[in-house]
Structures are given as structure tokens and as C-alpha cells.
The first five atom37 places (N, CA, C, CB, O) and aatype in JSON, in Angstrom:
{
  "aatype": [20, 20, 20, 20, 20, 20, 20, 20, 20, 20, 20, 20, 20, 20, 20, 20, 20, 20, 20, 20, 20, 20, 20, 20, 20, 20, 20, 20, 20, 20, 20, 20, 20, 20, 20, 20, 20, 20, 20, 20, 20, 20, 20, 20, 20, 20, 20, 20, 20, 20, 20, 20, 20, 20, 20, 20, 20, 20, 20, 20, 20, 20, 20, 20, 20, 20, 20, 20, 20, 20, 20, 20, 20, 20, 20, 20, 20, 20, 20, 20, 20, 20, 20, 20, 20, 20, 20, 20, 20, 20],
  "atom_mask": [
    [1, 1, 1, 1, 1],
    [1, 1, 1, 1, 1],
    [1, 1, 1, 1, 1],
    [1, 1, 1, 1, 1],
    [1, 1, 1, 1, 1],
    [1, 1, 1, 1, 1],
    [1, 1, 1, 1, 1],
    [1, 1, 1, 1, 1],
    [1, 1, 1, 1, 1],
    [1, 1, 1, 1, 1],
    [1, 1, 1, 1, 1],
    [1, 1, 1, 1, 1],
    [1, 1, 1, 1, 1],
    [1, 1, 1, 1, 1],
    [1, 1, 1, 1, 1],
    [1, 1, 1, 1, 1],
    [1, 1, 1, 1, 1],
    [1, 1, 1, 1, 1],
    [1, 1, 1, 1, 1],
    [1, 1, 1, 1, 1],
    [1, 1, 1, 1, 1],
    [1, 1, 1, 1, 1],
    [1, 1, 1, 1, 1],
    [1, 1, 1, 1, 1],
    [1, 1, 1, 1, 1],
    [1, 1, 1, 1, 1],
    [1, 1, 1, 1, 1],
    [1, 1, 1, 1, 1],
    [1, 1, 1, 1, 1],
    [1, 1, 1, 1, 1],
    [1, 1, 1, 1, 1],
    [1, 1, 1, 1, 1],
    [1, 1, 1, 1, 1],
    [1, 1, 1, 1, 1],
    [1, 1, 1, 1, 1],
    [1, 1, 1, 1, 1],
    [1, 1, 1, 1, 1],
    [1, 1, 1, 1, 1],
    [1, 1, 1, 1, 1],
    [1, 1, 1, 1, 1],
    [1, 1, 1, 1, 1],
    [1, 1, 1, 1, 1],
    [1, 1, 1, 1, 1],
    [1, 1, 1, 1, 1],
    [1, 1, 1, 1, 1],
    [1, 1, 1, 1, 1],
    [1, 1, 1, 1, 1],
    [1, 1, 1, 1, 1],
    [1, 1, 1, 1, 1],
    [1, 1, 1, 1, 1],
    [1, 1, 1, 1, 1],
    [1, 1, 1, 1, 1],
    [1, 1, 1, 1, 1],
    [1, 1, 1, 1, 1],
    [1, 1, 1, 1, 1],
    [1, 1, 1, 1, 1],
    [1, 1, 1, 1, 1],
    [1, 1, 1, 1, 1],
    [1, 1, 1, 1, 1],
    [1, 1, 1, 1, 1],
    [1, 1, 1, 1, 1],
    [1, 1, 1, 1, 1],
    [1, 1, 1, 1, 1],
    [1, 1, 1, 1, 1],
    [1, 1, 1, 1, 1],
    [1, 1, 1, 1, 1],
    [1, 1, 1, 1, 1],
    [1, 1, 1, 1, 1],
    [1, 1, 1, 1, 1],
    [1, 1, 1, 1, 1],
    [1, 1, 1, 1, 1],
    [1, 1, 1, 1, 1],
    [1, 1, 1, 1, 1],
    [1, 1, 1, 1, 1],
    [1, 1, 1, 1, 1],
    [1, 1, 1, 1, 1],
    [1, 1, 1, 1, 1],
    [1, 1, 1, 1, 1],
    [1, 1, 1, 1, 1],
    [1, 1, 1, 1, 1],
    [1, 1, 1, 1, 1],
    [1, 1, 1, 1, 1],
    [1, 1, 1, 1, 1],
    [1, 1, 1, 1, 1],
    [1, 1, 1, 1, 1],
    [1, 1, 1, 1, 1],
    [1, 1, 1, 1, 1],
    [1, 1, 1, 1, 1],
    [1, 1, 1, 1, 1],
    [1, 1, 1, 1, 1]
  ],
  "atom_positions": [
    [[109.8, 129.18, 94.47], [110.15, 127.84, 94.01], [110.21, 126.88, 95.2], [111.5, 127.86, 93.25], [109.86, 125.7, 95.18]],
    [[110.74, 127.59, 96.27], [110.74, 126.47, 97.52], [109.53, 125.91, 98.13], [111.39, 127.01, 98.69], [109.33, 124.78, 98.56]],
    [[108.63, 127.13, 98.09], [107.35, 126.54, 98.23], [106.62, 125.55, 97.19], [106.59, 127.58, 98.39], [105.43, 125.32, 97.37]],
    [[107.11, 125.11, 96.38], [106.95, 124.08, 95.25], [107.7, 122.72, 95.81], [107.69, 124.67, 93.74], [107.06, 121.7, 95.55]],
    [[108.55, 122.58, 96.29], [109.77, 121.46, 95.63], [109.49, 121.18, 97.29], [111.8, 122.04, 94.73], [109.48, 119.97, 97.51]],
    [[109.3, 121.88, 98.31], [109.66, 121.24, 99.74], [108.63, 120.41, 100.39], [109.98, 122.33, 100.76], [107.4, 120.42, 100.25]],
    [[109.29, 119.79, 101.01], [108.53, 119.04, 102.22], [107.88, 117.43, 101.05], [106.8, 120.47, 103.1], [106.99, 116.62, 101.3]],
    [[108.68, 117.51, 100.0], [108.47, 115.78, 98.95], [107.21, 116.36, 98.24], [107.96, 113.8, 100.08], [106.33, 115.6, 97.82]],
    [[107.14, 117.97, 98.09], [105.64, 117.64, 97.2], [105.74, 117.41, 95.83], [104.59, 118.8, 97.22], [104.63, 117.45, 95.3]],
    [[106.92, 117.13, 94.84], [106.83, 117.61, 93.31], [107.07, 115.86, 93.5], [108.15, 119.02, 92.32], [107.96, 115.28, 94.11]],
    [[106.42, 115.55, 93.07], [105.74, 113.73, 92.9], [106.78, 112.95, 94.57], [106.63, 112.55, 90.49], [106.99, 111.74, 94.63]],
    [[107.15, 113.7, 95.44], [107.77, 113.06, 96.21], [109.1, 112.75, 96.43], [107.34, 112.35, 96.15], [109.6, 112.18, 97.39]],
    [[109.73, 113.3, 95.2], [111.47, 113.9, 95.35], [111.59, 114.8, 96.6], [112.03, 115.01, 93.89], [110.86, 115.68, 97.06]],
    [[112.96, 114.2, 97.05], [113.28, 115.38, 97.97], [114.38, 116.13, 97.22], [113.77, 114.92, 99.51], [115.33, 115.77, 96.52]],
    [[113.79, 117.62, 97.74], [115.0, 118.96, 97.42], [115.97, 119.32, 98.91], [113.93, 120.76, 96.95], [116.14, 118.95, 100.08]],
    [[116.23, 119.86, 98.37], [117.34, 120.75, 99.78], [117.52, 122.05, 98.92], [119.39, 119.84, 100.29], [117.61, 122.11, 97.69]],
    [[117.56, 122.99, 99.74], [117.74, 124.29, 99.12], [118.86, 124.86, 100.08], [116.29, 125.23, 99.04], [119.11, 124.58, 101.25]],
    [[119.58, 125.9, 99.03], [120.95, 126.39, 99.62], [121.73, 125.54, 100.1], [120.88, 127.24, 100.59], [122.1, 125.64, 101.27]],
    [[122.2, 124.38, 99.19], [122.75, 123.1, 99.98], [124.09, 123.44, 99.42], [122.08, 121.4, 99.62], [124.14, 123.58, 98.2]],
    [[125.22, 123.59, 100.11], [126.64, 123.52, 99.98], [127.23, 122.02, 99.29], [127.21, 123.76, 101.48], [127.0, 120.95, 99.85]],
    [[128.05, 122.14, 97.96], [128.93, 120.83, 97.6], [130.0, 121.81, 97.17], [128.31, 119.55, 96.32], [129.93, 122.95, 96.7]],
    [[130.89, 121.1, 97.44], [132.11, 121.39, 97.2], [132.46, 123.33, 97.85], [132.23, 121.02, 95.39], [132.45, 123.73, 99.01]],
    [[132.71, 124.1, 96.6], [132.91, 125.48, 97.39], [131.55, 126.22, 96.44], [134.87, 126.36, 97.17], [131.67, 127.38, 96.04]],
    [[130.45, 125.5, 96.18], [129.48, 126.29, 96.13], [127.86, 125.99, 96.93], [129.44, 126.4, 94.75], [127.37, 125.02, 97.5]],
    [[127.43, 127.27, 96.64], [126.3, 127.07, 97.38], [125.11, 127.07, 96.27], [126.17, 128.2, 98.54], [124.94, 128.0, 95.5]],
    [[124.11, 125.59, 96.31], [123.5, 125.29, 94.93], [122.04, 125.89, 95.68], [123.6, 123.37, 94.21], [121.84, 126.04, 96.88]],
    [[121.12, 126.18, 94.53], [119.78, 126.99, 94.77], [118.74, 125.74, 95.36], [119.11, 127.81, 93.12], [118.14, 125.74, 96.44]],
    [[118.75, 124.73, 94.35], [118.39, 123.34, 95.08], [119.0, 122.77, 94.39], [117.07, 122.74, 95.25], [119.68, 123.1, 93.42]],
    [[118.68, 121.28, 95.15], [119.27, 120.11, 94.66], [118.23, 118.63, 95.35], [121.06, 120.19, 95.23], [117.45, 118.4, 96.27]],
    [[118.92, 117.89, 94.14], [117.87, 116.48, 94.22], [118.52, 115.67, 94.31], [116.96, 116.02, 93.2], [118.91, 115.05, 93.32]],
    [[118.91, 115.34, 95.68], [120.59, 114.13, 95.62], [120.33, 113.1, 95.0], [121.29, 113.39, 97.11], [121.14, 112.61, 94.21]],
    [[118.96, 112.48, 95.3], [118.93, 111.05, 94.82], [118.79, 111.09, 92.87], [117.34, 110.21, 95.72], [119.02, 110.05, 92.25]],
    [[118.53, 111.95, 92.39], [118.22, 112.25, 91.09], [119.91, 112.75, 90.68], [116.83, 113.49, 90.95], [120.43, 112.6, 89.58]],
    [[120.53, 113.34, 91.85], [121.53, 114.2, 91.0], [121.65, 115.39, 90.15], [121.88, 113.59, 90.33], [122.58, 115.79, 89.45]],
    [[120.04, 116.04, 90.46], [119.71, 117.31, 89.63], [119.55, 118.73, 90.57], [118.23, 117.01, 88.81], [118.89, 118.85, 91.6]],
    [[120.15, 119.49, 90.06], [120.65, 120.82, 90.18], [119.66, 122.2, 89.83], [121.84, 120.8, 89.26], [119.5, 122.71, 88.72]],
    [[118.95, 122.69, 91.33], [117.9, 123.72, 89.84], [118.26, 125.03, 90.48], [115.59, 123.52, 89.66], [118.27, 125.18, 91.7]],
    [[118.66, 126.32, 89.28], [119.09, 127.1, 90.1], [118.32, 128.2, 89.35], [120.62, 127.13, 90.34], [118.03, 128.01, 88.17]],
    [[117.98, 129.34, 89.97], [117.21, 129.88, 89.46], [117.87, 131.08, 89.27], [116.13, 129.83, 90.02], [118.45, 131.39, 90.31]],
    [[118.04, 131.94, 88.3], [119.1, 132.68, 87.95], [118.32, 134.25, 87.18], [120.13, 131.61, 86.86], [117.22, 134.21, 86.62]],
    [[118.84, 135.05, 87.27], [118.58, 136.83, 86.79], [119.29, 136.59, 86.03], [118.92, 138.29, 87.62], [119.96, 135.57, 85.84]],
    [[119.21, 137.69, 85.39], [119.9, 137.88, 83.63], [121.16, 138.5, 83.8], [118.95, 139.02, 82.43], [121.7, 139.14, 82.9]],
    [[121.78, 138.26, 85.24], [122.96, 138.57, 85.27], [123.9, 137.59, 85.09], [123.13, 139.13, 86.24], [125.1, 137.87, 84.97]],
    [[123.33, 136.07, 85.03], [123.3, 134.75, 85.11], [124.12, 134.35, 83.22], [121.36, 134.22, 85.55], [124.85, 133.49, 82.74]],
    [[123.37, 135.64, 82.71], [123.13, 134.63, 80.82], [124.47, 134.45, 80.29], [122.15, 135.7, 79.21], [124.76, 133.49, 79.57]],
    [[125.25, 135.29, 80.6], [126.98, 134.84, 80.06], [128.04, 134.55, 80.9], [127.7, 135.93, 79.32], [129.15, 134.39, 80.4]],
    [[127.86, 134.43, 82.2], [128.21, 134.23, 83.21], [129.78, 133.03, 82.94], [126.82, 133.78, 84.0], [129.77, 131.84, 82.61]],
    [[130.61, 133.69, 83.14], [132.23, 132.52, 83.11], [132.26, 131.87, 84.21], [133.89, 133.24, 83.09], [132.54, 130.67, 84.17]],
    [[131.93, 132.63, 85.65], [131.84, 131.42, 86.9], [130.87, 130.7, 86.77], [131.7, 131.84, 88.33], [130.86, 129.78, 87.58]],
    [[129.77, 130.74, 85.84], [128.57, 129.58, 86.0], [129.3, 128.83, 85.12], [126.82, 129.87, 85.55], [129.46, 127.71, 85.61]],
    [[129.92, 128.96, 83.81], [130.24, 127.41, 82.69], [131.12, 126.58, 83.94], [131.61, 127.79, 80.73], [131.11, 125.35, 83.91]],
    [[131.94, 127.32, 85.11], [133.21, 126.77, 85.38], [132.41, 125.91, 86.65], [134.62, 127.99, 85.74], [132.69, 124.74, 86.87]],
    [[131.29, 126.73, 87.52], [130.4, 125.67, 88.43], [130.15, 124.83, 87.74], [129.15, 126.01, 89.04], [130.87, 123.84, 87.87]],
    [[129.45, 124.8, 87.07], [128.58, 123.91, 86.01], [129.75, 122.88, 85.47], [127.79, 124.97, 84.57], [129.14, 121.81, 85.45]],
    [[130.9, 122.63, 85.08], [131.48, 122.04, 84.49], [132.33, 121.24, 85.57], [132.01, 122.81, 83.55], [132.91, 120.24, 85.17]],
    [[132.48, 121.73, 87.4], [132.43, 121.38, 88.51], [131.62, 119.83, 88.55], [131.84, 122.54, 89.24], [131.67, 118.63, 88.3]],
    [[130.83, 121.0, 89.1], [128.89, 119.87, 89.02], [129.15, 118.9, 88.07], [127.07, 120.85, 88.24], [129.18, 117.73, 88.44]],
    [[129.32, 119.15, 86.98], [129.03, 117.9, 85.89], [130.11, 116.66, 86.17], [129.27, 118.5, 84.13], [130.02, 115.48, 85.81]],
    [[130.88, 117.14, 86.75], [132.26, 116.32, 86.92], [131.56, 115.04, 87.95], [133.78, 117.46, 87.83], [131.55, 113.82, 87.77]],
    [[130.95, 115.92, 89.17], [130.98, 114.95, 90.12], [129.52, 114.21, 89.66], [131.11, 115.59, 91.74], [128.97, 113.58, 90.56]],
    [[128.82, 114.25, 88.25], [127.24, 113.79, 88.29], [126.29, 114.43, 88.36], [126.9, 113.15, 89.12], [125.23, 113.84, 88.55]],
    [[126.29, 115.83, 88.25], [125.03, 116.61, 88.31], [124.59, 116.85, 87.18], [125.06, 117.77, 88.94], [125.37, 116.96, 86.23]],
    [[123.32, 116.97, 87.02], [122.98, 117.97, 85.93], [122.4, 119.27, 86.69], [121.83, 117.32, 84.82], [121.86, 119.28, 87.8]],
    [[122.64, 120.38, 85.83], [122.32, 121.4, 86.52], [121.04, 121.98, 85.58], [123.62, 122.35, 86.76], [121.18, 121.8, 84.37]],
    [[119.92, 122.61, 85.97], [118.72, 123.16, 85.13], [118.51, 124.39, 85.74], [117.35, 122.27, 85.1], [118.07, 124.67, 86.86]],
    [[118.92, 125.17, 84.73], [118.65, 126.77, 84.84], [117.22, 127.63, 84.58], [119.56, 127.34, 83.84], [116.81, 127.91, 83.46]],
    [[116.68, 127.92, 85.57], [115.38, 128.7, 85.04], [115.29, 130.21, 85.32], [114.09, 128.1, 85.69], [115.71, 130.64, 86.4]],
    [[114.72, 131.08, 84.29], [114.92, 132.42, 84.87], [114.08, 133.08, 86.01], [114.83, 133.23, 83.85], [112.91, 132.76, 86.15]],
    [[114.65, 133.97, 86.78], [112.96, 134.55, 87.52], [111.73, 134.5, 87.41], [112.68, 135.55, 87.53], [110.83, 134.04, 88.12]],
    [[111.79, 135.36, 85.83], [110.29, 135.7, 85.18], [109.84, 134.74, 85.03], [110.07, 136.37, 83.96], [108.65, 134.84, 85.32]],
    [[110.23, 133.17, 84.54], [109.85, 132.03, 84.21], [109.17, 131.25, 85.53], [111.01, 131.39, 83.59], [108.1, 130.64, 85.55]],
    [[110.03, 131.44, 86.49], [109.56, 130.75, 87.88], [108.63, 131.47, 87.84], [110.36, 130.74, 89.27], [107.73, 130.72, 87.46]],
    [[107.97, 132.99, 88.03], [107.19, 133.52, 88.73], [105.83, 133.81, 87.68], [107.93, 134.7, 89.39], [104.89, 134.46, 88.15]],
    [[105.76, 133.28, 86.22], [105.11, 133.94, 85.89], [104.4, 132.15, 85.17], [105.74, 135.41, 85.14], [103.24, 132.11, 84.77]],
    [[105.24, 130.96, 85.12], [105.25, 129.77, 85.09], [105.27, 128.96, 85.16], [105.31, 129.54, 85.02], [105.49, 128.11, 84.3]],
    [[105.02, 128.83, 86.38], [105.78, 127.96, 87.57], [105.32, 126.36, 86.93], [105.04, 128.37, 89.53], [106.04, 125.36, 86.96]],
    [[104.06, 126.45, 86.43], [103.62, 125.06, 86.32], [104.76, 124.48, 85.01], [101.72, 124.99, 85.89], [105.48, 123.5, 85.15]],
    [[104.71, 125.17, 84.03], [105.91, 124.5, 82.94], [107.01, 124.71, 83.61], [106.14, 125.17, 81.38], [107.82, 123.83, 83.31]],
    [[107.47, 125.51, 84.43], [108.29, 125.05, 85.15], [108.36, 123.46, 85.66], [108.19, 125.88, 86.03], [108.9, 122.5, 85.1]],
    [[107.7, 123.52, 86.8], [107.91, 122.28, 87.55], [107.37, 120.8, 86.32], [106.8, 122.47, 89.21], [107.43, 119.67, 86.81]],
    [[107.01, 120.9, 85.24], [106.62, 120.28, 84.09], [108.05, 119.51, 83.83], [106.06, 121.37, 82.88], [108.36, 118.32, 83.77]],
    [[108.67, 120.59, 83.72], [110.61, 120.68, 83.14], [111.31, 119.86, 83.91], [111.58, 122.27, 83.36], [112.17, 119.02, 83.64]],
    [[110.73, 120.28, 85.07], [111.83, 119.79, 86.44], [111.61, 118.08, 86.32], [111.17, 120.53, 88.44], [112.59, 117.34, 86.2]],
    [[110.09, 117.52, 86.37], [109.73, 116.53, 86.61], [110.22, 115.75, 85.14], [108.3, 116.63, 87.11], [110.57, 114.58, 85.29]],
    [[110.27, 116.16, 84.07], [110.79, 115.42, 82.94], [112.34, 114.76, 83.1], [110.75, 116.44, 81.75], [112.76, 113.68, 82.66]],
    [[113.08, 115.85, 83.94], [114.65, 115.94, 83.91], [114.95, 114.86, 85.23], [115.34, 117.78, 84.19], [115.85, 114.06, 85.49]],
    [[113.63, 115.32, 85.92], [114.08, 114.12, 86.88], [113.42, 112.74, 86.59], [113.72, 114.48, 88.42], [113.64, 111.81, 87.37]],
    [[112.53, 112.52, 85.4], [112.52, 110.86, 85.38], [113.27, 110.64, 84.36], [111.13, 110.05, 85.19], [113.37, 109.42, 84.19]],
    [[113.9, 111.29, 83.54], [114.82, 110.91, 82.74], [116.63, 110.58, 83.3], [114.64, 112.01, 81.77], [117.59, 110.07, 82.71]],
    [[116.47, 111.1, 84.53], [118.2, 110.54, 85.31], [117.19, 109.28, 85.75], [119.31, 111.8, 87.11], [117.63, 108.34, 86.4]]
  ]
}
């Protein structure tokens, strides 16, 4: 995924990856958008510390967008499809 999102290539957003806010460490992030993309295993799907990050994040303005492994790796293009919708819609 990083090789996707870095160096301004997904229409020219900048990401940061492994970027620290508050006491977590986010997968990326799109400050100027305020969007959150974290890419998550299926250890991820009922997860009580993710509603309680996530409900963190939302506090201070984020949205957060969850994609699974298999999805990044096997989709990347509807992936980054997703990403780019979420970010012209903030």
C-alpha cells in the first residue's frame, strides 16, 4: 500500500505512514483530508480496541477506512478507487 500512496502519487495527496496521534500508531494518514487508512487481518473484524481507537480518531476529525490484506493485495486498484472517493468527499 505504501508503495501506492507515497511520495503524492494517489492524485497528489500526501500520506504519512506509521504516523503517531495521540497514543496510537495509525497505518496511514492524510492530514490535510483528515483520513485514516489502516489496513487490518481478520484479527482486526471484532476488535474492542479498534471501536475505542476509532471512536478516539473520530473525536479529534478523522475518518478512519479499513481495508483487509487480501483486498489490498489482490485489489489494490478498487482499493485506491475507495480511498480517492473518501478523500474528495471530506
Amino acid at each position: 500500500m505504501w508503495r501506492l500512496l507515497r511520495d503524492r502519487r494517489l492524485s497528489a495527496y500526501k500520506f504519512r505512514r506509521q504516523a503517531p496521534i495521540e497514543n496510537y500508531i495509525l497505518d496511514f494518514v492524510c492530514f490535510e483530508k483528515r483520513l485514516v487508512i489502516e489496513i487490518d487481518g481478520s484479527q482486526h473484524a471484532e476488535s474492542g480496541s479498534d471501536a475505542a481507537r476509532d471512536a478516539a480518531l473520530s473525536a479529534e476529525g478523522f475518518v478512519i477506512a479499513r481495508y483487509w490484506n487480501n483486498d489490498v493485495l489482490q485489489q489494490p486498484a478498487s482499493v485506491l478507487e475507495d480511498i480517492l472517493a473518501k478523500l474528495a468527499a471530506r
